[in-house]
C-alpha positions as CSV (number, residue, x, y, z in Angstrom):
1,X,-10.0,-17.3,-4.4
2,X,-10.4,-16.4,-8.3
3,X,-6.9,-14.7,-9.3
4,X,-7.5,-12.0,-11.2
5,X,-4.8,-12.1,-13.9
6,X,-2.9,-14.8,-15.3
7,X,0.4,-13.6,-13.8
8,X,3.8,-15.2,-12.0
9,X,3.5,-13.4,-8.2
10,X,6.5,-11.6,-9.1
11,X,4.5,-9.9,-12.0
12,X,2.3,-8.7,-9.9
13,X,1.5,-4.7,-9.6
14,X,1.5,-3.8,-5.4
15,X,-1.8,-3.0,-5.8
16,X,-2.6,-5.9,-7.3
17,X,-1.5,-7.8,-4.3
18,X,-2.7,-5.5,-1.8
19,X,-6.1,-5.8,-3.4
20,X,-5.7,-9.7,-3.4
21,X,-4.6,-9.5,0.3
22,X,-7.8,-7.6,1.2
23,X,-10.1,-9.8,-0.8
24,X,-9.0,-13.2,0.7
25,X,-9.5,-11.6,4.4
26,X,-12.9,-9.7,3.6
27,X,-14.5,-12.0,1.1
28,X,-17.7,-10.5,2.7
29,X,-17.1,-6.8,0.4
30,X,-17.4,-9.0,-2.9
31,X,-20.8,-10.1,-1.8
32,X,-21.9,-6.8,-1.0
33,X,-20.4,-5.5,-4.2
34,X,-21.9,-8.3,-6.6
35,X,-25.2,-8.0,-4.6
36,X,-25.2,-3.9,-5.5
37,X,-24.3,-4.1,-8.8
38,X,-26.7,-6.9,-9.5
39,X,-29.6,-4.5,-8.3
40,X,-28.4,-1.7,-10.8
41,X,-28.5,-3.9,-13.5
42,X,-32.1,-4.2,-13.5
43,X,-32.3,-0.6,-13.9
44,X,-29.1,0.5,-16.0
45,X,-27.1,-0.5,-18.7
46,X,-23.8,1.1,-17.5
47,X,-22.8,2.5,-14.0
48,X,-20.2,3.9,-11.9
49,X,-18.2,1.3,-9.8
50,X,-17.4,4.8,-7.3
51,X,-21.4,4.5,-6.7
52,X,-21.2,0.7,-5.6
53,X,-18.4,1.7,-3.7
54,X,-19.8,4.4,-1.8
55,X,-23.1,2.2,-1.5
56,X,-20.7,-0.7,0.2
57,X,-19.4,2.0,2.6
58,X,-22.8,3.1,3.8
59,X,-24.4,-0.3,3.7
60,X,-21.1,-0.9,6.6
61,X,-21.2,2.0,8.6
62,X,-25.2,3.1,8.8
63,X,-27.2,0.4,7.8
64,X,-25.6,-2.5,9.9
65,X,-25.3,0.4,12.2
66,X,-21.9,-1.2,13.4
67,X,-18.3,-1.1,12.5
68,X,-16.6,-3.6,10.9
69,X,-13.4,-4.3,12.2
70,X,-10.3,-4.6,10.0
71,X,-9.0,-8.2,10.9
72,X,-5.2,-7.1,10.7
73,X,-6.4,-4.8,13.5
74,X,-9.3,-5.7,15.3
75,X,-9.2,-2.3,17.5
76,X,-9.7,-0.3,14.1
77,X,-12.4,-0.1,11.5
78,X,-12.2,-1.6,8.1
79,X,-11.7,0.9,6.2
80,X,-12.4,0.7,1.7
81,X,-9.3,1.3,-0.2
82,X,-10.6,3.1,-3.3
83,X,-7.5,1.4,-5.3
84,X,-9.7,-1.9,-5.3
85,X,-12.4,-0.2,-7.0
86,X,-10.6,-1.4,-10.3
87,X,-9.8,-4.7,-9.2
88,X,-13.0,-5.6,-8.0
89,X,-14.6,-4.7,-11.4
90,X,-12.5,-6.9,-13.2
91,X,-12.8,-9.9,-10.8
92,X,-16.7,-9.2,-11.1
93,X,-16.3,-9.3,-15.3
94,X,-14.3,-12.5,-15.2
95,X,-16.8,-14.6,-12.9
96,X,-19.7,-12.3,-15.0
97,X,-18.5,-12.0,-18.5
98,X,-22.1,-11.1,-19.8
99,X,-21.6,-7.8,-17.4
100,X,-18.9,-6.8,-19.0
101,X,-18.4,-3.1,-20.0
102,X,-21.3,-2.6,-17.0
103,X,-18.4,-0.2,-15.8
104,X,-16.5,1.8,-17.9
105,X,-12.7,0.8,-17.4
106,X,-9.4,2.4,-18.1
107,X,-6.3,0.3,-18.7
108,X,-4.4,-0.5,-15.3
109,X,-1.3,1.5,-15.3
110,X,-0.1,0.2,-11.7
111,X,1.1,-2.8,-13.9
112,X,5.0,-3.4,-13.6
């Protein structure tokens, strides 16, 4: 799994690991989110990462027209914690670098 940042695990924001957490066990959500994003980019120069988002949640729920199950808790849905929104963008600019400033981004703030 590509880390993110450059940091000690200590440095690390919670978010930052929570997002890392859900990565490694869903690697399937980056696939969806790089394969989205790479169909905007034919049509856009910029675009809202809320919009892939949103598109990854209703690719899940209607279009596979089944649930995915959250593999913490298989009896539960997988559900899209909008905090990995920013973290997602960033891993997608680092393994991308020509897409960068595709979506706009604010400085992280959760940083410790």
């Amino acid at each position: 799994m590509a880390v993110v940042y450059d940091l000690f695990e200590e440095q690390k924001s919670e978010l930052e690991k929570a997002f890392e957490k859900f990565h490694a066990k869903n690697p399937h959500i980056y696939q969806l989110f790089k394969q989205f994003t790479f169909q905007v980019t034919r049509t856009r120069d910029h675009y809202a990462v809320a919009a892939i988002w949103e598109r990854i949640r209703w690719h899940l729920d209607v279009e596979t027209n089944e649930a995915m199950r959250n593999p913490d808790d298989e009896s539960r849905p997988l559900k899209l914690n909008n905090n990995h929104k920013a973290y997602y963008v960033r891993l997608f600019e680092a393994d991308y670098p020509e897409y960068k400033g595709f979506f706009r981004t604010r400085k992280l703030t959760s940083k410790e």
